[in-house]
ChimeraX commands (.cxc) that place a marker at each C-alpha (Angstrom):
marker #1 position -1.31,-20.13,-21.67 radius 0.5
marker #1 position -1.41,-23.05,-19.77 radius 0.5
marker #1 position -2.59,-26.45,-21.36 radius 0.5
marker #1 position -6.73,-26.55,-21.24 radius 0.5
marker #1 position -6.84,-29.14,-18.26 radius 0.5
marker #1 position -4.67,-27.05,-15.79 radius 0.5
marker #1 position -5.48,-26.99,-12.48 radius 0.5
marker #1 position -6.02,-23.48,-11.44 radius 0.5
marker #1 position -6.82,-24.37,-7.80 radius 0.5
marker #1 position -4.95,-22.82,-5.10 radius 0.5
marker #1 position -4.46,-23.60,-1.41 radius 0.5
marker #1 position -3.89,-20.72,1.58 radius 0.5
marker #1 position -3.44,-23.63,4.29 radius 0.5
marker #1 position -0.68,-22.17,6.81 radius 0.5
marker #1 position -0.62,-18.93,5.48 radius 0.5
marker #1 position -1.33,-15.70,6.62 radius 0.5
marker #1 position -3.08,-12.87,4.62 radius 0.5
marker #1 position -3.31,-9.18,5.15 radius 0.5
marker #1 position -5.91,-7.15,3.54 radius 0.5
marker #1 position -6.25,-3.41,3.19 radius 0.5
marker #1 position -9.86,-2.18,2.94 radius 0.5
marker #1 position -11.62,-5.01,3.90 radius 0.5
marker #1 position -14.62,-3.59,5.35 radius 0.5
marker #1 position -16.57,-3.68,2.58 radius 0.5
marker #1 position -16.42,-4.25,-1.18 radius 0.5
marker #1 position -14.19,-6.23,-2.82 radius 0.5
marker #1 position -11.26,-6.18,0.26 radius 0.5
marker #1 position -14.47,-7.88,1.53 radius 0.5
marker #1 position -15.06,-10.93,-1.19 radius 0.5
marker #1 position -11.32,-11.13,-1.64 radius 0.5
marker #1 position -11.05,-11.84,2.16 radius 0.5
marker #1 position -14.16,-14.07,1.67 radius 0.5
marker #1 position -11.83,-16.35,-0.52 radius 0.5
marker #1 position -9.11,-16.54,1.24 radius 0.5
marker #1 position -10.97,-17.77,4.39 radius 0.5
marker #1 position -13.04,-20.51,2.04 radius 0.5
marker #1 position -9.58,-21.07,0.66 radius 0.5
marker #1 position -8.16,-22.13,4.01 radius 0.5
marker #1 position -6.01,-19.38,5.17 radius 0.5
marker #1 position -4.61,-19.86,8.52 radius 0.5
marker #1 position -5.07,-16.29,9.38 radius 0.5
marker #1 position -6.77,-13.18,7.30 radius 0.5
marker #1 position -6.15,-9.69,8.69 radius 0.5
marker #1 position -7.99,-6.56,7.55 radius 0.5
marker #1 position -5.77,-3.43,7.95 radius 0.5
marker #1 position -7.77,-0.95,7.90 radius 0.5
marker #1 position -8.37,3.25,9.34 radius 0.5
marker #1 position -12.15,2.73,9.70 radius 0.5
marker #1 position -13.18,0.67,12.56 radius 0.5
marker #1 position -15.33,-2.45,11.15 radius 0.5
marker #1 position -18.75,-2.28,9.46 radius 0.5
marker #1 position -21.82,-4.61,9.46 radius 0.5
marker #1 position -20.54,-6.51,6.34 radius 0.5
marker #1 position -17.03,-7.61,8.17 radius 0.5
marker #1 position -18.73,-8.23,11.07 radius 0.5
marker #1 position -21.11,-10.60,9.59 radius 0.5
marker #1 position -17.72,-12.57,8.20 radius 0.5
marker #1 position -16.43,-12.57,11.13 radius 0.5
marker #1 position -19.21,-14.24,12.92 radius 0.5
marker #1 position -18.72,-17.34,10.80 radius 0.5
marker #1 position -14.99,-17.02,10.71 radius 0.5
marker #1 position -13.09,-17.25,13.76 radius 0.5
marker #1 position -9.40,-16.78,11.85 radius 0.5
marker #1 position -10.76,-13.40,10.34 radius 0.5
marker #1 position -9.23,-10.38,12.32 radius 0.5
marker #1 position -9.10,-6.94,12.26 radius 0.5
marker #1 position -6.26,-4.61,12.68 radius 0.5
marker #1 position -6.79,-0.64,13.18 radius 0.5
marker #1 position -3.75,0.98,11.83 radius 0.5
marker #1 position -2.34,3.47,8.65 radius 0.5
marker #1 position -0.60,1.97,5.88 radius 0.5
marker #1 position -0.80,5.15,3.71 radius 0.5
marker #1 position 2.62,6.30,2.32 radius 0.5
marker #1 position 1.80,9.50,4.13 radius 0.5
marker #1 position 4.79,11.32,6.38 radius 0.5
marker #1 position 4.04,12.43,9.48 radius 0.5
marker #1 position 4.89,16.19,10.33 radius 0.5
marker link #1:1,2 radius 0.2
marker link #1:2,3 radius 0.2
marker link #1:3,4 radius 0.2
marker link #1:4,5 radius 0.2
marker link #1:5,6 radius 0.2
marker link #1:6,7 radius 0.2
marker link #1:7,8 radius 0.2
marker link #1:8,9 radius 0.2
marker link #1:9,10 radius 0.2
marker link #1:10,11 radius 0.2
marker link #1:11,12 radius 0.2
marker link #1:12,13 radius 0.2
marker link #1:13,14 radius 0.2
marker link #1:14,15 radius 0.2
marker link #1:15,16 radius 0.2
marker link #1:16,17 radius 0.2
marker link #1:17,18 radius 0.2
marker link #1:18,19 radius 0.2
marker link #1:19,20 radius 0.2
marker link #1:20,21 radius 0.2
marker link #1:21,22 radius 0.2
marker link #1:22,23 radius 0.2
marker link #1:23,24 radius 0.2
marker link #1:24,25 radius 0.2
marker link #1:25,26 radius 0.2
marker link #1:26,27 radius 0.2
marker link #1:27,28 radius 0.2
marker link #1:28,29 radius 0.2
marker link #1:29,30 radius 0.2
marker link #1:30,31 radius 0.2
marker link #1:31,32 radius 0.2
marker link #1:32,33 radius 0.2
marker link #1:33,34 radius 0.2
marker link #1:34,35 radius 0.2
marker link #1:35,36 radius 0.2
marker link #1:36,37 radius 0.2
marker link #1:37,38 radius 0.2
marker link #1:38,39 radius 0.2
marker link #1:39,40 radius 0.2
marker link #1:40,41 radius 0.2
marker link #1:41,42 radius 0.2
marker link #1:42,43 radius 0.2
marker link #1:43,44 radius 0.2
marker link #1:44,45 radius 0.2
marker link #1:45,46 radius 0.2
marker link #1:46,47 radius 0.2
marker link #1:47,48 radius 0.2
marker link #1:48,49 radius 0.2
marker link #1:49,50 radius 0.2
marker link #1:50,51 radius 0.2
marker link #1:51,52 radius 0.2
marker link #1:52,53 radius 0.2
marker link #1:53,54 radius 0.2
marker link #1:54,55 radius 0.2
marker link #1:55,56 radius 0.2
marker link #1:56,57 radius 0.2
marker link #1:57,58 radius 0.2
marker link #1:58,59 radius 0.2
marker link #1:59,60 radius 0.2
marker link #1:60,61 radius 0.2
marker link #1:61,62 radius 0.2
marker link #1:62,63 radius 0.2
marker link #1:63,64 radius 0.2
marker link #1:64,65 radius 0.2
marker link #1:65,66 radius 0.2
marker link #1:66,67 radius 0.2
marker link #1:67,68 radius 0.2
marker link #1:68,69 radius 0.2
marker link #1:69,70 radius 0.2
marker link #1:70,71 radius 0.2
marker link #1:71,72 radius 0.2
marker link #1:72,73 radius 0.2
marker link #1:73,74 radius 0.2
marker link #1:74,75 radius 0.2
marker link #1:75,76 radius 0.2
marker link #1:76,77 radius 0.2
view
């Protein structure tokens, strides 16, 4: 373990974040942090078009996006 006065702060400035299930839940608060955290850019990735909760984030975040598409391992017949 690091030494007791380690600094456990992180920064996101300049990057970009993808997030699967962020409509609700904790996809939600873990976008949530990476916005307060300075992100340049947090995607959700998501099936489900976007809920009251993610919109609500969005409204006060204008780098907060979301992105309708699959990422399931599933094969296509």
């Amino acid at each position: 373990m690091p030494a007791s006065d380690f600094s456990w702060q992180i920064t996101l400035a300049q990057k970009v974040v993808a997030i699967t299930g962020v409509n609700r839940g904790i996809g939600l608060g873990i976008a949530e942090v990476c916005l307060a955290n300075a992100a340049k850019m947090v995607y959700s990735l998501d099936m489900m078009e976007p809920v009251e909760e993610f919109e609500a984030l969005k409204k006060r975040f204008s780098n907060f996006q979301y992105l309708q598409t699959d990422v399931s391992l599933r094969r296509k017949a």
